[in-house]
C-alpha positions in Angstrom: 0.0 0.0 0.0 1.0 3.3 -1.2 0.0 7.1 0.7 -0.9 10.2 -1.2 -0.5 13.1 0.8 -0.7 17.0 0.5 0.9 19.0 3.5 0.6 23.1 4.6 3.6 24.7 5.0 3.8 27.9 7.2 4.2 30.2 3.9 0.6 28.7 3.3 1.8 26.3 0.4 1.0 23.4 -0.4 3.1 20.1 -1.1 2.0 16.3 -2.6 3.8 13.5 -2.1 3.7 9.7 -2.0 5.2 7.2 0.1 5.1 3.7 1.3 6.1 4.6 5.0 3.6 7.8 5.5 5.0 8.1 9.2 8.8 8.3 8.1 8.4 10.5 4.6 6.5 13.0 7.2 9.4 12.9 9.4 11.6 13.4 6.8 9.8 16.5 5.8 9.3 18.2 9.5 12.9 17.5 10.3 14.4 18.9 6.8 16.4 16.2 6.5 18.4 15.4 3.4 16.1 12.7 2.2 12.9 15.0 2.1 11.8 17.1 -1.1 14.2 20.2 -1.8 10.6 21.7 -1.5 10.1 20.6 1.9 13.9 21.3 3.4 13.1 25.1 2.0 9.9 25.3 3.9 8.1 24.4 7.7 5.7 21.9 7.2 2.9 22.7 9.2 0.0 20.4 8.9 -1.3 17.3 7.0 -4.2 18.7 4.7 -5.3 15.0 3.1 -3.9 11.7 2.8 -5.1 9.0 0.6 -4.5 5.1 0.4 -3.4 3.1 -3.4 -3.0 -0.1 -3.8 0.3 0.4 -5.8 3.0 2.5 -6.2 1.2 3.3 -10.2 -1.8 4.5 -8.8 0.0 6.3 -6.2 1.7 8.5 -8.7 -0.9 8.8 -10.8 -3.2 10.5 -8.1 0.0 12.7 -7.2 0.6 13.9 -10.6 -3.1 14.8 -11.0 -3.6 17.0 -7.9 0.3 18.4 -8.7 -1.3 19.6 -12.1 -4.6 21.2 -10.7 -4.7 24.4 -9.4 -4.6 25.9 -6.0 -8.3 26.3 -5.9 -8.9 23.1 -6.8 -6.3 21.3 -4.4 -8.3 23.2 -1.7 -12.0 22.4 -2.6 -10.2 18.5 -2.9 -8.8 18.9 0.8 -12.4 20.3 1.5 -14.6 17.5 -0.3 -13.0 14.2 -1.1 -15.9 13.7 -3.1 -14.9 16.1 -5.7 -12.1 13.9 -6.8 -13.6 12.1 -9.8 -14.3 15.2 -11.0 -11.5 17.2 -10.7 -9.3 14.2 -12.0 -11.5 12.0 -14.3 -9.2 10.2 -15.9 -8.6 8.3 -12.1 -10.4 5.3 -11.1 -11.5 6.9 -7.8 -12.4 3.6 -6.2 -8.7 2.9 -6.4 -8.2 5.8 -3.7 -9.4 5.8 0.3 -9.6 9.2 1.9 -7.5 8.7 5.7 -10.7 11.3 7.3 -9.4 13.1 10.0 -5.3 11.7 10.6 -3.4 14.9 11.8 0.6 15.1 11.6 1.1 14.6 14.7 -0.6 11.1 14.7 1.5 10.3 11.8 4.5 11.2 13.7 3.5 9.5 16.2 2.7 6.3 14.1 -1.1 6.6 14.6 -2.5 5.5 11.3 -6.0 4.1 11.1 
């Protein structure tokens, strides 16, 4: 299984990503170490916005690319209503995707997955 996640940094950006271990890519992003994105050691990551499951790494990647392509507007009305995703990326089988409702960073951090 495979994560999708979009993060708020403190300049009010936002970042996706995908990872296998969601607890340790997070990590890696709050503690700007050298293995997170140049984006991410640049920036404070300040909260988790959304986070998805795939069943594969090729799904994963395929829902990052589509919400790295949409617009700001539209990666916030996604973080507002999941249930706009088969809309605002069509081309997705949205039944490959599970919203993770209401994980924080700091359960991630703390290993706390559902």
């Amino acid at each position: 299984m495979y994560y999708i996640y979009m993060v708020r940094c403190t300049d009010d950006s936002l970042y996706t990503g995908i990872a296998a271990d969601l607890q340790r890519r997070l990590g890696e992003h709050v503690a700007k170490a050298p293995a997170a994105a140049k984006y991410t050691r640049s920036r404070t990551v300040a909260a988790l916005e959304a986070a998805w499951t795939a069943p594969d790494r090729s799904a994963a990647s395929r829902l990052e690319s589509g919400i790295k392509r949409l617009p700001r507007e539209k990666k916030l009305a996604l973080i507002a209503d999941d249930t706009k995703l088969p809309g605002l990326l069509p081309r997705l089988n949205a039944e490959d995707y599970t919203r993770l409702p209401g994980v924080t960073l700091e359960d991630c951090l703390k290993g706390e997955l559902p």
